[in-house]
C-alpha positions in Angstrom: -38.4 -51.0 -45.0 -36.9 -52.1 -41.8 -35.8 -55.7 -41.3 -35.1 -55.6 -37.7 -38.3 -56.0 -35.4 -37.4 -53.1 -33.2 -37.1 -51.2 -36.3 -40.4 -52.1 -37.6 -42.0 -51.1 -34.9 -40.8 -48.1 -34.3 -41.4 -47.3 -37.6 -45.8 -48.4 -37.0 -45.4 -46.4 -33.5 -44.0 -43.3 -35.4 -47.1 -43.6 -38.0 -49.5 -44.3 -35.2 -48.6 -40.8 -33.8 -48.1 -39.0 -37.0 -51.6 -39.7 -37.7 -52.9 -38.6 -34.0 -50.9 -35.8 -34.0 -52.1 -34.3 -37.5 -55.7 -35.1 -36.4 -55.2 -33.5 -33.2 -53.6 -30.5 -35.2 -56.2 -30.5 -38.0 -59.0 -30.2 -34.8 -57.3 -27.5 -33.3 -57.2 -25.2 -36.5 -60.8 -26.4 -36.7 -62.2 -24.9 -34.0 -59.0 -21.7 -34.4 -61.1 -20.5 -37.7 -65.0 -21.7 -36.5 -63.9 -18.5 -33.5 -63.3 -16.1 -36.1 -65.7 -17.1 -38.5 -68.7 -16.7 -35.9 -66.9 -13.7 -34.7 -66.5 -12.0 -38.3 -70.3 -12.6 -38.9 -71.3 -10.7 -35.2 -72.9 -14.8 -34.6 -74.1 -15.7 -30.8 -72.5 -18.3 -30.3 -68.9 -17.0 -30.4 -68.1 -17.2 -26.6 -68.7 -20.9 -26.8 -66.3 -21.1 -29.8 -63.7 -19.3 -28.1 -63.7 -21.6 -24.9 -63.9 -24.3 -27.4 -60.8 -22.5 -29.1 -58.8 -22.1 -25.6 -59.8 -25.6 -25.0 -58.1 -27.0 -27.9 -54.9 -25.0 -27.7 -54.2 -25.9 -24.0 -54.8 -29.2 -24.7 -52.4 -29.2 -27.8 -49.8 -26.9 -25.9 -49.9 -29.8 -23.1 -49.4 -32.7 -25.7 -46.7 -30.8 -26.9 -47.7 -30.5 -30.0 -47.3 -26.7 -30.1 -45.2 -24.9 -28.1 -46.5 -23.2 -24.2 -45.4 -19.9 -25.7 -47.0 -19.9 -29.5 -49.9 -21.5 -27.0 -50.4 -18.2 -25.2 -50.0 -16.0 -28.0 -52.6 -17.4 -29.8 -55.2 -17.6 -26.4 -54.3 -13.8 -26.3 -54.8 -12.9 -29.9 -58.4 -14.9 -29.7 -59.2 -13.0 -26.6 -58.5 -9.8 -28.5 -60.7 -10.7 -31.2 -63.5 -11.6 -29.0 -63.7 -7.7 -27.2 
C-alpha cells in the first residue's frame, strides 16, 4: 500500500473507476447478447433491444471505454443481424 496521500488516492480513484467501468462494460455485453437472443428466437421485441444495444455501445464508445472503430463495427454487425 501507498504511504504518500497523493498515492493513496490515486490508488481509491483508480478503483472507483475500475469498478464503473466493468459495470458499464458488464451492461453493455448485457444488452449485446439480450439483441441476439430475442433475435435467434424470431421474439417482437428485438427492435427495442437493438436501439437499446446501439444505445449502449455509443455511450461506451464516447466514455472511451471501447474504441469509435470496434464501436461501429459492432453497430453494423447488430444491424446485419436484425435484417
Amino acid at each position: 500500500m501507498p504511504q504518500i496521500k497523493s498515492a493513496i488516492k490515486r490508488v481509491k480513484t483508480a478503483n472507483a473507476a475500475s469498478a464503473k467501468n466493468s459495470a458499464q462494460l458488464s451492461s453493455l455485453r448485457t444488452a449485446v447478447k439480450k439483441f441476439k437472443v430475442a433475435q435467434a428466437a424470431g421474439a417482437e421485441n428485438a427492435s427495442e433491444l437493438l436501439k437499446d444495444a446501439i444505445r449502449a455501445i455509443d455511450k461506451a464508445a464516447s466514455k472511451g471505454l471501447i474504441h469509435k472503430n470496434k464501436a461501429n463495427r459492432d453497430k453494423s454487425r447488430l444491424t446485419y443481424l436484425a435484417k
